[in-house]
N, C-alpha and C positions, 0 to 999 in steps of 0.2 A: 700468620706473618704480621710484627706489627710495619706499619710504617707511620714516618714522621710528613704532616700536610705542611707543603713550606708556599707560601703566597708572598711576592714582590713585585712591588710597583715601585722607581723613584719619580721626584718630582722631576725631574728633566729626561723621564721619557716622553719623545716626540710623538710618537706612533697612537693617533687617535682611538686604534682599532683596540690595544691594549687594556684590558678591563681591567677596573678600578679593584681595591683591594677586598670590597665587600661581593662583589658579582664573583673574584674567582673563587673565594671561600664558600659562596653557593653551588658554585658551578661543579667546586670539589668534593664540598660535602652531600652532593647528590651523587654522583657519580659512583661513591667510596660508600654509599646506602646500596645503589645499583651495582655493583660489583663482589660487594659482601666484601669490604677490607677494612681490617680495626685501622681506626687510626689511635698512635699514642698518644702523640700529642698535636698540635696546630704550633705553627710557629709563625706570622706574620713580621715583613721586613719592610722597611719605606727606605731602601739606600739603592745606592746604581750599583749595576755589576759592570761596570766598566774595568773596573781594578781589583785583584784580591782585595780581603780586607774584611768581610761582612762580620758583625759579629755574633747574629744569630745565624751565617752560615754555618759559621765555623764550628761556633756548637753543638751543632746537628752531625755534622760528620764527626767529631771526635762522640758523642754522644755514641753515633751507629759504629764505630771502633769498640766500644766500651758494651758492644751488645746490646742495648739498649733498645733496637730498634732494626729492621734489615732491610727497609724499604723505604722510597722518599715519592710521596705524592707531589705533583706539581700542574700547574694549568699546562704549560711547556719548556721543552727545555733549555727555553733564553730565559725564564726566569731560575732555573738553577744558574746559568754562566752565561755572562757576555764576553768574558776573557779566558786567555787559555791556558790561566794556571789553575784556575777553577773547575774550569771540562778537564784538564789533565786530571784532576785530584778526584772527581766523578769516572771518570775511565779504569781509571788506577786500583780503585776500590774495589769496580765492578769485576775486575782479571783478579782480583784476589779474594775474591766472593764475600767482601766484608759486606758491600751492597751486595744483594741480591734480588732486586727486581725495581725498576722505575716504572714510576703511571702517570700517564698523563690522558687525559680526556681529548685532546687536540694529536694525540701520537702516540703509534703504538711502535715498542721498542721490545724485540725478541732480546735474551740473553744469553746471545751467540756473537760469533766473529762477528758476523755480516749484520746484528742489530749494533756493533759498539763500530763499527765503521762509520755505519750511517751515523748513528747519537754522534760522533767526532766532526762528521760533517754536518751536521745539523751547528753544533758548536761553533764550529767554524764559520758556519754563515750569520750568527749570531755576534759572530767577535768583527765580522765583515762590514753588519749592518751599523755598528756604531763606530768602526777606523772610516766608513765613507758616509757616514752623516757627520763625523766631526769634520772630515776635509772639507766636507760641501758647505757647513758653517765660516768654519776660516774662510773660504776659499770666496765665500760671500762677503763675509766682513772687508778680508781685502777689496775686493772691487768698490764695496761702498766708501771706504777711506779713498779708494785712487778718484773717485766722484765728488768726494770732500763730502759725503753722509756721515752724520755718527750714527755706529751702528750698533748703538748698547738705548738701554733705559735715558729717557732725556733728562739732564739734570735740572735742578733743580732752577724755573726762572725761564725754562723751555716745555712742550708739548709734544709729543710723539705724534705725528700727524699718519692716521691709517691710511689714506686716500694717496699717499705719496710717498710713504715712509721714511720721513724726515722730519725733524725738529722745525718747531714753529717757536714763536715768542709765544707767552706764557702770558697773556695783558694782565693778569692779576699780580703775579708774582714777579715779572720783568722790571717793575718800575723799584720794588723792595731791594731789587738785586743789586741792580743803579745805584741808589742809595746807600747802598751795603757799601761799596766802593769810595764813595763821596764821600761818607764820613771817615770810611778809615785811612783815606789820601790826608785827611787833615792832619792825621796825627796825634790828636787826641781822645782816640777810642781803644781800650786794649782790647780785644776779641771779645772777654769778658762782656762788658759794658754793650759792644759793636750788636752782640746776642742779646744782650736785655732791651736792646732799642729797638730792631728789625721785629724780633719777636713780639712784642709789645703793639708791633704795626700788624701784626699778622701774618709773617713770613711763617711756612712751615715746612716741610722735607713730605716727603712718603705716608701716606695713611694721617696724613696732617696733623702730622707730630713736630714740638719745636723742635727748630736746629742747637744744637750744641754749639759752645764754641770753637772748639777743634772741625766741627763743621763749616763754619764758618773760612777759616783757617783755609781748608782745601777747596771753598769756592773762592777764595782770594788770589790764588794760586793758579786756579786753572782757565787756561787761554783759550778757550773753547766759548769765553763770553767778548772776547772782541775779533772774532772770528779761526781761531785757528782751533784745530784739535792734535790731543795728544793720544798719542794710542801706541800701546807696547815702547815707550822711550821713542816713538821718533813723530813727528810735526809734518800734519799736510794742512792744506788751506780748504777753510769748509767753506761751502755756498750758504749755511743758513744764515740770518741775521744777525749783527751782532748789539749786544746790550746796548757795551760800554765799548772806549774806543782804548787805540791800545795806549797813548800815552796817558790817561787816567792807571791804566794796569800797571806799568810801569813804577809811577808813582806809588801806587799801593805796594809794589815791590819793595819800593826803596824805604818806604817807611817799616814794612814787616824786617828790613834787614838791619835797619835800625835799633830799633824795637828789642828784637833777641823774643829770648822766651817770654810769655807775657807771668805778670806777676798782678797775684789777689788781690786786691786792694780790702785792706779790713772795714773801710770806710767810702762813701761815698756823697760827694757834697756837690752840687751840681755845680753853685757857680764859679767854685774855686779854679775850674778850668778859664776863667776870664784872666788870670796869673795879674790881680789887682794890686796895689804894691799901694804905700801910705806913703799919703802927699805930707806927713811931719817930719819920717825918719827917711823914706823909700824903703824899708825893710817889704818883704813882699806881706799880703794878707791872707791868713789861712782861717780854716773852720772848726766847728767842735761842736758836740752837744753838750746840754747843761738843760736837766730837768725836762727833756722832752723836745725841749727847742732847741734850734738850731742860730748857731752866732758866728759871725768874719768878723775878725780884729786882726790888729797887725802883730807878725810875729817877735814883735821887741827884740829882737838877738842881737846881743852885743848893747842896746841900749835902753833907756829908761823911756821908750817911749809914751807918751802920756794918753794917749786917744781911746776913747773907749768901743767896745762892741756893738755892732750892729746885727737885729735880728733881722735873718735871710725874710722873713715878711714884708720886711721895710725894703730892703734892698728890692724885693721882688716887685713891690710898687712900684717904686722911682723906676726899674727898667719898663715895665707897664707903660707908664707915661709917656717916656721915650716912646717906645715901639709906636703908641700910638700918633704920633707924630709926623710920620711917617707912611699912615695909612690913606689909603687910595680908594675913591667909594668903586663901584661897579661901574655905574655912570659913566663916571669919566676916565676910567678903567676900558670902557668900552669904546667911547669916542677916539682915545689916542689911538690905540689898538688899527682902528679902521685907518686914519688918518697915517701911518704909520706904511701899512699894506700899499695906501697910492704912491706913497712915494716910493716904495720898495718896485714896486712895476714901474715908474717912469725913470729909474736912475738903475742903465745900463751901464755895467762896469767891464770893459772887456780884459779878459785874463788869458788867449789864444797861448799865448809863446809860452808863457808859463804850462802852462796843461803839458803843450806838446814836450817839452821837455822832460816832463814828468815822466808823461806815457811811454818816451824813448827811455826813461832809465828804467822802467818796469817790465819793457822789452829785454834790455839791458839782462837785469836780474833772472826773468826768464831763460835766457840760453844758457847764463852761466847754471842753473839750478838744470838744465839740462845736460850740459857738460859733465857736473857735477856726478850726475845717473854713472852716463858713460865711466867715466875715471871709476870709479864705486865697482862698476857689473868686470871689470877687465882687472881687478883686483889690485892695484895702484894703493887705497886707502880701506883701512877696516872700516868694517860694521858702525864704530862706535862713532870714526872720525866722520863718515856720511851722515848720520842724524845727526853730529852737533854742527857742520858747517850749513848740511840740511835747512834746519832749524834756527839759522842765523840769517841765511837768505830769505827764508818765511817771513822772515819778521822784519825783515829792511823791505822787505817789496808789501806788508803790512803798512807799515811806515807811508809808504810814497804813495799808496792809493787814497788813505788817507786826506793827504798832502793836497792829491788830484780833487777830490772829495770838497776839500775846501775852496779851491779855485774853481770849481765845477759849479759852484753855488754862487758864487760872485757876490753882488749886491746881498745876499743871505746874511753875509757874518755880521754888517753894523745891526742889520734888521733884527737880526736875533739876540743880541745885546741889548739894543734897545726894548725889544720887546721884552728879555726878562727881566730888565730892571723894573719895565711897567707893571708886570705881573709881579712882581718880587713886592713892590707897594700895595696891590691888591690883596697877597698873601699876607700884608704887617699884620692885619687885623686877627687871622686864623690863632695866630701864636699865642695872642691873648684871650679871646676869645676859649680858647679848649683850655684855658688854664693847665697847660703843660709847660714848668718852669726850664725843662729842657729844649724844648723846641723855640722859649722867648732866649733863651741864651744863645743860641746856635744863630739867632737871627739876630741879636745883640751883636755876636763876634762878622756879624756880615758887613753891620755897618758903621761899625767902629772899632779903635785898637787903643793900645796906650792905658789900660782902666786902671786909677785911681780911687781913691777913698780918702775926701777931704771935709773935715767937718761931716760923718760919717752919710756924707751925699758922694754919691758916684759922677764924676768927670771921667773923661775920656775924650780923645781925638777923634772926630767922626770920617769916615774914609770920604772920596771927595767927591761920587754921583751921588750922597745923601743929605753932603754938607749943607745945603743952600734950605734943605726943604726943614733939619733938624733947627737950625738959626731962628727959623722968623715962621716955624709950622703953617705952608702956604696953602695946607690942606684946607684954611677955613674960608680960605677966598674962593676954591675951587668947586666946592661942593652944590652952587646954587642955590638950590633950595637946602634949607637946614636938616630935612629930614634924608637928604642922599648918603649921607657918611654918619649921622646921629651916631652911630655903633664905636668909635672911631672919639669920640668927643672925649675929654681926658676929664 
């Protein structure tokens, strides 16, 4: 008699105990030495038997149709069928003697009533053991969503914490994510670009591979980074941290709904996003190459305008200068800093009434998002209309904690202005320094608006906490000694 050896393992069996697909091809082809049984062929499978479908099942049994074969070797018989169109089709054969005999080294099966009763019940406990390990999965998942866990792979920007089983911030990759969001709030990043920037920082996905920007795209999207999560269409509120907060997400909404689909740019000129406009005609300033270099002139349209080209090297100087004007040594980077902190602890700011108001509308939202259950479970509104008004009360009582968040901090919000503008002067120097002509533009557009091109020197309106320091560059009375800020000297 010949028979066919069939060996299956999928990746999502759970069952530790289940040998891997080299031990049971040992385990078989000793057994079928011991037994004295030709084998015809080996057939190895890496798929689940949850669902018909295999398709090196399948051609095993029309194969043993076909003669070919009147025996099926296996470790056991959940690896022929976890499902019961499969055991039927194994049954079915056996009452019509097309099979005629199974082996398994874990189970011996007569070829009688009472051995295909058992082999059915054997099946069946097999089709048993994965309907009540998928329930006991869901049935976890849910709990972890009513907890506010997520209960998948952490994405990308968070950690799977073993010790807790919950998402943690990610300190490498949480600050890139931030970022991620910051630039594309601006409006001046197509996904495109938003990917060549983050990646460039070192942002990566899984096996520390770059992200795409359709990647990008779906961490833009998803509200699981100012704390909420989305799971099966409907919104609970999660306990882990969140990045970003939600009115930054928000904003990133509105500019992706802007936006529309994003489109290739055939070209890419960094500083053309300054949208510089010529102080002869106002026509705006655009870019181009010519012989390897790159030139901004104005786009003449409509007129004879007479001004000539500026090479992006020259421009990138004069922003150079600027920036450094602006820089802040460590020193005295350090001394504000401190000086800053005492006054942050003796200027008590009280915000009680406020708060309490807060907390009562987050109360407020609470009973209604309880109400809400009720009406939902008594059949009142569908499925669909509970996770959208769901998910609307998530995000107002998001909103208001917030809100609480900031009154909660009191004295915090001048302090924390003031300190990044302090740090924002300490970072001028980075910009130029890495000689990255996008990161001196990004800090260009922080402290100034308005850019012109006059007499192919850049003017622009400087915004008004930089104003005072750009006018009369007060960094050189600041510095003390000449060697604190030297780095810094234009």
């Amino acid at each position: 008699m010949r028979y066919f050896l069939y060996a299956r393992k999928s990746t999502d069996d759970e069952d530790r105990q289940i040998l891997s697909i080299e031990a049971q091809l040992v385990e078989l082809r000793a057994f079928a030495k011991k037994e004295n049984l030709f084998v015809y062929k080996e057939l190895v499978e890496k798929m689940t038997a949850k669902e018909p479908g295999r398709p090196l099942f399948n051609e095993m049994l029309k194969a043993i149709e076909k003669g070919e074969a009147e025996g099926i070797l296996a470790w056991h018989p959940d690896r022929l069928a976890r499902n019961s169109v499969d055991g039927g089709r194994i049954i079915y054969l056996l009452d019509r003697g097309i099979i005629k005999d199974l082996k398994f080294p874990t189970y011996r099966l007569d070829n009688n009533a009472q051995g295909k009763f058992m082999l059915s019940i054997t099946f069946g406990q097999s089709k048993y053991y994965v309907d009540s390990l998928s329930e006991n999965v869901k049935r976890g998942i849910r709990l972890k969503l009513r907890k506010g866990i997520w209960p998948q792979w952490a994405p990308v920007g968070y950690l799977n914490d073993q010790n807790t089983h919950t998402i943690i911030i990610d300190k490498n990759k949480a600050p890139l994510i931030k970022k991620a969001f910051e630039l594309y709030a601006t409006g001046n990043y197509t996904l495109e670009r938003l990917a060549n920037t983050l990646n460039a920082c070192g942002l990566t996905g899984k096996e520390n591979k770059p992200l795409t920007p359709w990647r990008y795209e779906y961490i833009l999207k998803n509200p699981i980074y100012y704390g909420l999560i989305r799971y099966n269409n409907e919104t609970y509120e999660g306990t882990h941290e969140p990045i970003i907060t939600k009115k930054l997400f928000d904003k990133c909404q509105e500019v992706m709904r802007r936006r529309g689909k994003p489109k290739k740019a055939k070209h890419y000129f960094v500083f053309r996003d300054l949208m510089m406009r010529c102080a002869e005609c106002g026509r705006m300033i655009t870019a181009e190459t010519h012989k390897g270099f790159i030139y901004y002139r104005c786009t003449k349209r409509n007129t004879n305008c007479p001004k000539k080209y500026l090479r992006e090297e020259e421009l990138a100087a004069q922003i150079k200068k600027v920036i450094q004007k602006v820089s802040l040594c460590d020193d005295w980077t350090k001394r504000i800093l401190e000086q800053l902190e005492k006054d942050k602890n003796s200027c008590v700011q009280s915000s009680l009434p406020q708060q309490q108001n807060l907390q009562d509308k987050i109360a407020e939202v609470n009973k209604t998002i309880s109400k809400l259950i009720d009406i939902y479970l008594e059949g009142t509104i569908t499925l669909e209309e509970y996770q959208r008004k769901k998910e609307s009360f998530i995000n107002e009582k998001k909103e208001l904690q917030e809100k609480l968040q900031d009154f909660a901090a009191g004295g915090n919000n001048w302090f924390e202005q003031a300190k990044d503008f302090v740090t924002s002067l300490n970072r001028a120097h980075c910009a130029i320094s890495e000689g990255n002509l996008e990161s001196q533009k990004e800090f260009l557009k922080k402290i100034g608006s308005n850019f012109i091109l006059k007499e192919r020197r850049l003017v622009f309106s400087s915004e008004s906490p930089y104003r005072d320091f750009l006018s009369c560059a007060p960094f050189l009375n600041w510095r003390g000694r000449r060697d604190l800020n030297s780095r810094s000297s234009p």
